[in-house]
N, C-alpha and C positions, 0 to 999 in steps of 0.2 A: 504494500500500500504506500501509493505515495505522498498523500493528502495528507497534512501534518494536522494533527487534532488536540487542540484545548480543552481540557476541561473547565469549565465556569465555576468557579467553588462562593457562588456570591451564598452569602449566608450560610456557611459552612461553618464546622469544629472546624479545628485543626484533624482530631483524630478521625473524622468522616471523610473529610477532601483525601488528608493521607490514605485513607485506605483506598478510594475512589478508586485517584490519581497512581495508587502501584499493582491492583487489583483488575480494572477494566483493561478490555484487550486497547490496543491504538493508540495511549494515551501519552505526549509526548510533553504537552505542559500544563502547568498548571495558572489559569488567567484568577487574578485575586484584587480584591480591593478590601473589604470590610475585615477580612481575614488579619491582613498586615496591620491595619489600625486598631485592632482589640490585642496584637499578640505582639508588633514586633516583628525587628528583621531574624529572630530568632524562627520565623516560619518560612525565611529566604534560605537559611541555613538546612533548614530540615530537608526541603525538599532537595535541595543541590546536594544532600548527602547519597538522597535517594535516588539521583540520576535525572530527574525533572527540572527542567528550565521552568522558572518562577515568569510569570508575565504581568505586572505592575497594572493595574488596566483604570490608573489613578486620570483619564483625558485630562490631562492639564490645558490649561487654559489661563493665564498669566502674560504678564510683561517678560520681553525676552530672557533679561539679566534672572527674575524669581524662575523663571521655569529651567531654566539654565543650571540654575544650583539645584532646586529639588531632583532633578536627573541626576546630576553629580552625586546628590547624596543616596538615592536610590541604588545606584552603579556601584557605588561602594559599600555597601550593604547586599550586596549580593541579587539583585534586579538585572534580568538578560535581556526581559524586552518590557518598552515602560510605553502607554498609549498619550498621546497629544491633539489634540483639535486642530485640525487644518485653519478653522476660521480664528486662530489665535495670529496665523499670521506666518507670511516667510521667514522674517527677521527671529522670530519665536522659534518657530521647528527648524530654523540653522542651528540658536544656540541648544537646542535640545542634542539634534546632535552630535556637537561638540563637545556637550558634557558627558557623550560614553565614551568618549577617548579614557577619560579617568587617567590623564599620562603617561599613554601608552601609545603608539605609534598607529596601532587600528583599532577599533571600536570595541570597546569587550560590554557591549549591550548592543539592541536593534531598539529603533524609535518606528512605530506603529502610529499610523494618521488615521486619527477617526473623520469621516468626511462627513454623513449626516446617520443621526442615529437611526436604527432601527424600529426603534418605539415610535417614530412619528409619521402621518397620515401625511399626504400633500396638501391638504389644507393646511394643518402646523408649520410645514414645513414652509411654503408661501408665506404665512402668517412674521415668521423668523426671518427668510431672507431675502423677500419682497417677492412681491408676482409679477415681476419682469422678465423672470425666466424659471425655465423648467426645472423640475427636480433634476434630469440628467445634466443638463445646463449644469449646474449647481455644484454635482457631486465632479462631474468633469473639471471644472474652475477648482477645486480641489484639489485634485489628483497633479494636476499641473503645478498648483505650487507646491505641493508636497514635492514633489520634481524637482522647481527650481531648487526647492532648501535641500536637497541632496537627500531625500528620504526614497528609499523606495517598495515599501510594506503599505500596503492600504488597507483597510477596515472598510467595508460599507455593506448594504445588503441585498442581497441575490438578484432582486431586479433594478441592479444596475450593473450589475458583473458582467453579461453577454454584451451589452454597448461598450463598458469601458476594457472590454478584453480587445473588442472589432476596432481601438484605435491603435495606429501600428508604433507611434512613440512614444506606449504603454506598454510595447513587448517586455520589456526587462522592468516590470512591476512586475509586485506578488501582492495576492489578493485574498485576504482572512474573509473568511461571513460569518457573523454571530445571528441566531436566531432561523436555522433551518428547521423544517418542523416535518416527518412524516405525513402521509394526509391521515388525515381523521385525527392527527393529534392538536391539543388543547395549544394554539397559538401564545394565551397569556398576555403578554403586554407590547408581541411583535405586531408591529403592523405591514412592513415589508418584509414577506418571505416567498421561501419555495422551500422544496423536500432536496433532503441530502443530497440525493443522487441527481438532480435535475441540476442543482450549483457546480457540484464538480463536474459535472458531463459540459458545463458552459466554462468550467476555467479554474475554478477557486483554485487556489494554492494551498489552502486551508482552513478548518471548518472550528466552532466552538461545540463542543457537547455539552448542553446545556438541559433544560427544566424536561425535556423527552425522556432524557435517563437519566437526572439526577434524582428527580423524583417520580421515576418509576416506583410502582412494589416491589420488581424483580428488575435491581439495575445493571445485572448483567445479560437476562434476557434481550432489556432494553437494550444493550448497547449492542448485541449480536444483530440484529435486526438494524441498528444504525451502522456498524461497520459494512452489512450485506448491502446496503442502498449505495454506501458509497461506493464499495467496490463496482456495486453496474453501472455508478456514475465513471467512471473510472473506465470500464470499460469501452461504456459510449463515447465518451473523451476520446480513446485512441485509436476509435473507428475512423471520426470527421476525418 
């Protein structure tokens, strides 16, 4: 499998995500917010013991110089990949950045651009960043300065993946989707989605596994079933 897969541990223990994140099959990192502010970089440490890349999924949103140092402090506390808000700005996600250098020669972290949330409808979405242009408009204006600032990891969701894969000086991005949902499963708070296999069959580079099998009954059932989607996304992928 080549779809690299997050686990979401939002409202997680420590001791539940841990076991999640070393128990489910796929599972290569672990995405965390609430986790690290109740416990500590001492949950950065746990998992990097256990072979799991920690994923900071703090979207910063700040002046360049404040988001600049909270990356730096992240990156040293053991954070491999930390999320930023494209609409924070170039000059912002430059110094983001620059701050996984950490004094080192290449980046011992990756900076992930959120473009536009998933939990929001295109009415919110117009509502936020005027109705002069479209949602893909938008996410695209995005993706571009995440570019100029030298980032090249994008966050967005599934119905924008197949337009901004179709543009050709996006080839060398990579493309996370949080909020994929099986059909018949309970969407929750996603308003743009699709099912596993239909995301990676369009490009994803990689997937979140989130509320489908975290709060399954049987979260390993669940997850056999989300790995089987992707693999025939995966395979439809290397038909086209």
């Amino acid at each position: 499998m080549k779809t690299i897969l997050s686990l979401a541990a939002d409202g997680m223990s420590l001791q539940k995500a841990y076991q999640l994140a070393t128990t489910l099959r796929g599972i290569a990192v672990v995405k965390m917010h609430s986790l690290l502010d109740a416990l500590g970089p001492m949950v950065l440490t746990c998992f990097e013991l256990a072979g799991v890349k920690c994923w900071v999924d703090y979207k910063l949103h700040d002046t360049k110089d404040t988001v600049g140092l909270r990356v730096g402090a992240l990156v040293k506390n053991g954070a491999k990949i930390i999320t930023v808000h494209a609409s924070g700005g170039v000059p912002m996600m430059k110094a983001a950045v620059e701050a996984t250098m950490s004094g080192c020669d290449e980046p011992v972290a990756e900076i992930y651009v959120i473009t536009v949330l998933t939990s929001l409808d295109d009415a919110e979405i117009a509502r936020i960043y005027g109705k002069d242009r479209t949602r893909l408009q938008i996410v695209e204006e995005f993706v571009r300065m995440a570019q100029e600032a030298g980032v090249r990891n994008i966050v967005c969701s599934a119905l924008e993946l197949e337009h901004l894969k179709s543009i050709h000086e996006f080839a060398e991005m990579k493309f996370t989707i949080p909020g994929t949902r099986s059909v018949g499963a309970d969407l929750g708070q996603q308003k743009r989605s699709d099912t596993p296999g239909n995301t990676v069959a369009n490009g994803a580079d990689g997937l979140v596994v989130g509320s489908q099998v975290t709060k399954a009954e049987d979260r390993v059932v669940a997850m056999d079933k989300f790995l089987a989607e992707v693999s025939e996304g995966e395979k439809r992928q290397a038909v086209v």
